[in-house]
C-alpha positions in Angstrom: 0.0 0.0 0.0 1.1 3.2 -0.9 2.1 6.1 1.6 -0.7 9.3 1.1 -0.2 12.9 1.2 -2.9 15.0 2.7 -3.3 17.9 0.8 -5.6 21.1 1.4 -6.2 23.5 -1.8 -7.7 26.5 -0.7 -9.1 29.1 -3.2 -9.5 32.9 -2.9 -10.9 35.6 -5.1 -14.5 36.5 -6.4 -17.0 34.6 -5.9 -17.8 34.0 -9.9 -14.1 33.4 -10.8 -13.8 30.9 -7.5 -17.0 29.0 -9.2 -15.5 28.9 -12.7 -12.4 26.7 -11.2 -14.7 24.4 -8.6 -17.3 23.5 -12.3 -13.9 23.6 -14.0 -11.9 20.4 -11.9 -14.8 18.3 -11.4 -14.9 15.0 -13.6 -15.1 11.5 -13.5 -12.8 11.5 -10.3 -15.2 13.2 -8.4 -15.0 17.0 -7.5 -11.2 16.8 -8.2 -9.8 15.5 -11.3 -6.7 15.4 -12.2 -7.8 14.9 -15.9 -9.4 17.9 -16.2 -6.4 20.1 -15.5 -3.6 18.0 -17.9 -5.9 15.0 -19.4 -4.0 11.6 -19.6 -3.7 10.6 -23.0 -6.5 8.7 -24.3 -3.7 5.2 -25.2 -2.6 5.8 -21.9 -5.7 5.8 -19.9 -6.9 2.8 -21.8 -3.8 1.1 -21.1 -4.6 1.4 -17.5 -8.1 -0.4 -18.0 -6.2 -3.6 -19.6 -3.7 -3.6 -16.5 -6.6 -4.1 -14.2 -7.4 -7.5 -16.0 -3.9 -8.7 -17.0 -2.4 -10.7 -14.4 1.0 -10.2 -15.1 0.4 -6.9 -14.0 -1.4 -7.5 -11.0 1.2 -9.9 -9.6 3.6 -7.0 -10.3 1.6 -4.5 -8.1 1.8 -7.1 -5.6 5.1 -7.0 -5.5 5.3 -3.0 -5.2 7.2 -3.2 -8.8 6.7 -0.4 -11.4 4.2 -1.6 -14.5 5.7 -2.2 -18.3 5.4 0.6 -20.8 4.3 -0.8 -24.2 7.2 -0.2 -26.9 7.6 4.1 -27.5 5.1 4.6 -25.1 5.1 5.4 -21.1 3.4 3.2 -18.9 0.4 4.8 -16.9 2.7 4.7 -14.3 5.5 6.7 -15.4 3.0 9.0 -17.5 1.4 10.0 -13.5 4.4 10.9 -11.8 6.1 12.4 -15.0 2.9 15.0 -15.3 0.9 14.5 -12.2 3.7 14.3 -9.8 2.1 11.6 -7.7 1.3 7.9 -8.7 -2.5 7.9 -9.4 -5.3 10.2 -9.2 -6.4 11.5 -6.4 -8.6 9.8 -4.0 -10.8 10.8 -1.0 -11.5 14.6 -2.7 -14.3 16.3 -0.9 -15.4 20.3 -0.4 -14.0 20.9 3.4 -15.2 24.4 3.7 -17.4 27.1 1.9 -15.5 29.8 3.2 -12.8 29.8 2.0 -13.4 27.5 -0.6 -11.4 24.5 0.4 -10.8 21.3 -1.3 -9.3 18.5 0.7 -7.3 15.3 -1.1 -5.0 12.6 -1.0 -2.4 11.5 -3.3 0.0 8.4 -3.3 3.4 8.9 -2.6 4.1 12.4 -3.4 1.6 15.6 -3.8 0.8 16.8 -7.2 2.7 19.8 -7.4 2.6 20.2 -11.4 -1.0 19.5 -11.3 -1.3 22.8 -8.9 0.9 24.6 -11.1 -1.0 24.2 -14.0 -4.4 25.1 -12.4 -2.6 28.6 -11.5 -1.7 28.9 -14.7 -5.1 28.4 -16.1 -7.2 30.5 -13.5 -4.8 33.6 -13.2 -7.8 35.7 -11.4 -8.0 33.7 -8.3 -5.6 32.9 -6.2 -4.7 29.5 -5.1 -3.1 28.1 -1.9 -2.0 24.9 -1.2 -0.8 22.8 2.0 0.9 19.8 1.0 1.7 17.0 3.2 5.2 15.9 3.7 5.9 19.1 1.0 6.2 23.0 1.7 4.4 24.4 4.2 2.8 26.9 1.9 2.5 26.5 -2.2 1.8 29.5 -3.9 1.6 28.3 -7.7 1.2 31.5 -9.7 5.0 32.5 -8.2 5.9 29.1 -8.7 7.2 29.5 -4.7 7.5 26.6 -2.0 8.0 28.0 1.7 9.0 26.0 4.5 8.7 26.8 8.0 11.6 24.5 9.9 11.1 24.0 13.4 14.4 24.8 14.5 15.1 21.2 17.0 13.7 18.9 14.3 15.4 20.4 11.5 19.0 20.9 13.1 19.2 24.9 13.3 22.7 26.1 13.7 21.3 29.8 14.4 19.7 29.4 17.9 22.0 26.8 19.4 19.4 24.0 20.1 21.1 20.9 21.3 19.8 16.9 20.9 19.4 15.6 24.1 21.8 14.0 26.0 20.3 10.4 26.6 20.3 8.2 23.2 22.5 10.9 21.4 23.5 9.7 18.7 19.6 8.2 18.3 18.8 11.9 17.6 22.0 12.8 16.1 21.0 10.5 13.3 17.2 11.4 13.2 17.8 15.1 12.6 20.7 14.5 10.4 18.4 12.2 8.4 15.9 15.0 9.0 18.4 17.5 7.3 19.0 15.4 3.9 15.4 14.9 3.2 15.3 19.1 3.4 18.3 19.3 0.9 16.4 16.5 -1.4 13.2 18.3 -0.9 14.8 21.6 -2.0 16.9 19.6 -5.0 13.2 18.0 -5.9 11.4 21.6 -6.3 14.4 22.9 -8.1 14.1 20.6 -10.7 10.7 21.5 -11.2 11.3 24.9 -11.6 10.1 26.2 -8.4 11.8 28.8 -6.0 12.4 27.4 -2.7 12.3 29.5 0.3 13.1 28.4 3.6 12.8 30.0 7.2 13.8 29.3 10.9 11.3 29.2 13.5 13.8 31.0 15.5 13.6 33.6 13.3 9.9 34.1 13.9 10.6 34.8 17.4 12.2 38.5 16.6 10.0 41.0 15.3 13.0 42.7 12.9 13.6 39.8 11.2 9.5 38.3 10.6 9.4 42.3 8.8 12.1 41.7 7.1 10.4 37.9 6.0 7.5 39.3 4.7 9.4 42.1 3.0 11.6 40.2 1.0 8.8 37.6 0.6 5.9 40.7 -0.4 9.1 41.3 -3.2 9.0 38.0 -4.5 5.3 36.9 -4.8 4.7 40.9 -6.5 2.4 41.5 -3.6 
């Protein structure tokens, strides 16, 4: 079984644009599709429907191990996390609040970041906030911007001088140094993808100077 992201897409803006994008993403899927906002190509999808009856296939999902691609073609599979960013579809959608209008889903593996993107891209007059498990803190696709609020113990802050405990040291040596890499292979992922990665210290929410001079520099780069 997979591992899910929890994600919460929350959009702003008036009330007739904010309807346009809710009639927009609703499909098949439910009241979030995937398909709607960059559609699966038609040989693909169908390729998907054969894989639920071909036992080959099923013995390979058994055995957690990534499906075949027919010959010039990508499997369903790789098509997903190529475009979608996440494995399949996404499940358990459902309208969590009115006000603001906020859609809550899960995704396998990984959230879909260039699904969000692409929404963004295609609804320009709202604005579109997403909270993505295991992901940045705060999305905001139309700057193509991923902020991360680090909790300075768990994330190994060198600015504030937080220590690991003393008893099992090295037990917590190694979790926040393993902490640490997934940050650097977080911000290596989101690179990739073309999106700015900004990061900020807990500590540094503590001091009034520096949480202005945050949301200066941040005001700068999101063109608020």
């Amino acid at each position: 079984m997979p591992n899910w992201c929890y994600n919460r897409l929350v959009i702003g803006g008036d009330g007739k644009e904010v309807k346009k994008v809710l009639n927009f993403v609703q499909g098949k899927n439910g009241i979030l599709d995937f398909n709607k906002i960059i559609p699966m190509p038609k040989e693909i999808e169908d390729s998907t429907k054969e894989s639920t009856i071909d036992a080959i296939t099923l013995q390979q999902k058994k055995q957690n191990k990534k499906p075949e691609s027919k010959k010039g073609m990508p499997s369903w599979y790789e098509w997903s996390v190529q475009n979608w960013g996440t494995k399949w579809n996404c499940s358990e959608a459902s309208l969590e609040s009115t006000n603001p209008v906020t859609i809550r889903f899960d995704t396998a593996w990984s959230p879909p970041v260039p699904v969000i993107v692409a929404l963004g891209a295609m609804f320009p007059k709202v604005s579109l906030h997403c909270h993505l498990s295991g992901t940045p803190d705060f999305f905001f696709p139309k700057q193509n911007l991923a902020l991360f609020v680090d909790g300075c113990f768990w994330h190994g802050c060198s600015r504030c001088g937080q220590r690991a405990p003393k008893t099992r040291a090295r037990w917590w040596q190694e979790k926040i140094s393993g902490n640490k890499r997934r940050d650097r292979k977080a911000n290596s992922s989101l690179k990739k993808m073309g999106i700015k990665v900004v990061r900020v210290w807990e500590c540094q929410l503590k001091k009034p100077k520096q949480v202005e001079r945050i949301v200066r520099n941040l005001k700068i780069i999101l063109d608020f």
